[in-house]
Every structure is written in C-alpha cells, then in structure tokens.
C-alpha positions in Angstrom: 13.0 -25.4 2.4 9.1 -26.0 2.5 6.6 -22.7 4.4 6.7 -25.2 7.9 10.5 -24.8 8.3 10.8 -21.3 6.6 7.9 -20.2 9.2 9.8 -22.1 12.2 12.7 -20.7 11.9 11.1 -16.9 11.5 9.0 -17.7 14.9 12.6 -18.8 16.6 14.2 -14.9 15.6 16.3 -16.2 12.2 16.9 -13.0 10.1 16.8 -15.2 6.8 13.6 -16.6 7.7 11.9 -13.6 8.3 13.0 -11.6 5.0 12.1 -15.3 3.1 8.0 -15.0 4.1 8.5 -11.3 3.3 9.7 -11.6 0.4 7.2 -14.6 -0.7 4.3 -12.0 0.3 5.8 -9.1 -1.4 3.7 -9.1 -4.4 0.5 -9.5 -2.6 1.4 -6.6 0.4 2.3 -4.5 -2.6 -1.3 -5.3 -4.2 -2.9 -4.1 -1.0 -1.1 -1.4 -0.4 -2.6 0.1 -3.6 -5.3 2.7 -2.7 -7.0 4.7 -5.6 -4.6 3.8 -7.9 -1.5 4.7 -6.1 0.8 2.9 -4.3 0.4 4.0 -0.2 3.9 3.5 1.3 2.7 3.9 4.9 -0.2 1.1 4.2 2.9 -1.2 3.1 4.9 -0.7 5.7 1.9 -1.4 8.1 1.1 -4.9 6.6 4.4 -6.0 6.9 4.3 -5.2 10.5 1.2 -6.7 10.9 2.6 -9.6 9.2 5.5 -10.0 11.3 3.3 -10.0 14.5 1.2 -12.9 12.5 4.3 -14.5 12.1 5.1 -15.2 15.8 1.3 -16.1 16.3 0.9 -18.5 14.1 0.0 -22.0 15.4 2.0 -25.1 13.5 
C-alpha cells in the first residue's frame, strides 16, 4: 500500500491506517521529542496528536 491510500484510509476513520502513518513517523516524533538530551514523553504524546489532526487536514 503506497502513503496516498495509507493516508485515505486514516482520513476515512480506519484504525490500521492510522497506527500505519504512526508508526512510519515513529522514529522522527521520537527524535523531536528529545529535549536536552532526554526523551520528553509529554512532547511525544503531543506530536502525535498534532499529527493526527494533520492527518484529517491534509489535502490529496
């Protein structure tokens, strides 16, 4: 399945879909959510939300 479909089917409410782009941006929401050298769990669990909401605005 190629990022178009993966990101259609998390914008029409499929569970699969959604955990699929969040586990393809893991590694990078991880990076970020490093502050002075330690890992901030509340700055993680803020970028995913805020990529969830991007998720649903995201014009195909």
């Amino acid at each position: 399945m190629n990022f178009e479909e993966l990101l259609l089917q998390a914008r029409a409410g499929e569970e699969r879909a959604v955990i699929g782009i969040l586990e393809l941006y893991k590694p990078l929401l991880i990076k970020a959510s490093i502050l002075n050298g330690s890992f901030d769990e509340d700055l993680y669990q803020e970028l995913c939300i805020t990529l969830l909401k991007c998720i649903k605005q995201f014009g195909i």
